[in-house]
N, C-alpha and C positions, 0 to 999 in steps of 0.2 A: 864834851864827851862824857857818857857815863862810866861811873867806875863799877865795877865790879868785884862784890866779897872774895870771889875766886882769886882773884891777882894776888891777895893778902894772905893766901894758904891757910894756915889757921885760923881760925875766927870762935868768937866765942857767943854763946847764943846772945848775949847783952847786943852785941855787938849786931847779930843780925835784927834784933827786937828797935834796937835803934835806927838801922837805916831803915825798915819799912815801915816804922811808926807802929808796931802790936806789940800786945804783951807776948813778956818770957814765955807764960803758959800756951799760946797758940801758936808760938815757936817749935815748943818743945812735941807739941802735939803734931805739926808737921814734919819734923826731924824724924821722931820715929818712924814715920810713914816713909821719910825715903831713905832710911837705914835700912827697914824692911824689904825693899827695893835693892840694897846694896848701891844705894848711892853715894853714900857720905857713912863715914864712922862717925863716933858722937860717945866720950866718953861723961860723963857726969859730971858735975862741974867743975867739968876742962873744955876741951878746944872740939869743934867742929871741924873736919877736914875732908874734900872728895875722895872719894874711891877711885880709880882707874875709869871705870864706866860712869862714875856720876862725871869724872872732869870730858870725859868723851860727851856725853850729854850737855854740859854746860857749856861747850864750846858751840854745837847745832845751837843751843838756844842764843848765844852770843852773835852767829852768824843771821842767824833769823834776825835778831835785832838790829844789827849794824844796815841790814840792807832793807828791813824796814822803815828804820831811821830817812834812811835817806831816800827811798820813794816816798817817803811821804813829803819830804822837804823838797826834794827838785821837783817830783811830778805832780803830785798835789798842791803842792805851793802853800804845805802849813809852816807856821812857825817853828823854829828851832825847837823850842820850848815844847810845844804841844805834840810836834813829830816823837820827843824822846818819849814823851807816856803818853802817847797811843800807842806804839810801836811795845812798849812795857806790856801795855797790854793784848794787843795782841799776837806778841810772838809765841804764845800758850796756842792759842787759841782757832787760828789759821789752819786750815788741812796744807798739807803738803800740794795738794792739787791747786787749788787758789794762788799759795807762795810759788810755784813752777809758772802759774800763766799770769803772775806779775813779769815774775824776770823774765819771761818772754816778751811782754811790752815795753820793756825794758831795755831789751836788747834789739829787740824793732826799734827802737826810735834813735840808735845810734849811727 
């Protein structure tokens, strides 16, 4: 299962630069973009934390994951491994319409 910076409350940009492999600087360039958004606080070289509304947000994208994850492992029949990043990548990316007439097939075939 994948971990999530979220579960570890504060985090510090190193921190995030390291788990997805980019530098500081296109960390920092993203942070402000969802400070801007009132997603997350971000003080200067301290800690990273959600907002109220960015952890509201980071939980739908948690949920999209979890249940990506796993349509693609039972109903697709990919591997564990490649179900977790595909699903990475597209719990961004999916409309809401597509995600709704998955779990619909989903829930047919129960």
């Amino acid at each position: 299962m994948v971990s999530f910076l979220s579960d570890e409350g504060v985090v510090r940009v190193t921190d995030i630069a390291a788990r997805l492999g980019v530098s500081k600087p296109s960390v920092l360039t993203a942070l402000k973009v969802l400070e801007e958004q009132g997603l997350l606080e971000h003080e200067r070289y301290r800690t990273v934390s959600l907002t109220k509304k960015g952890a509201i947000q980071a939980a739908e994208i948690r949920e999209r994951h979890s249940f990506l994850t796993a349509f693609l492992q039972n109903i697709v029949r990919v591997s564990p491994d490649t179900a977790e990043k595909d699903a990475c990548k597209m719990e961004h990316l999916l409309s809401e319409e597509t995600l709704q007439k998955m779990k619909a097939l989903v829930t047919a075939r129960r």
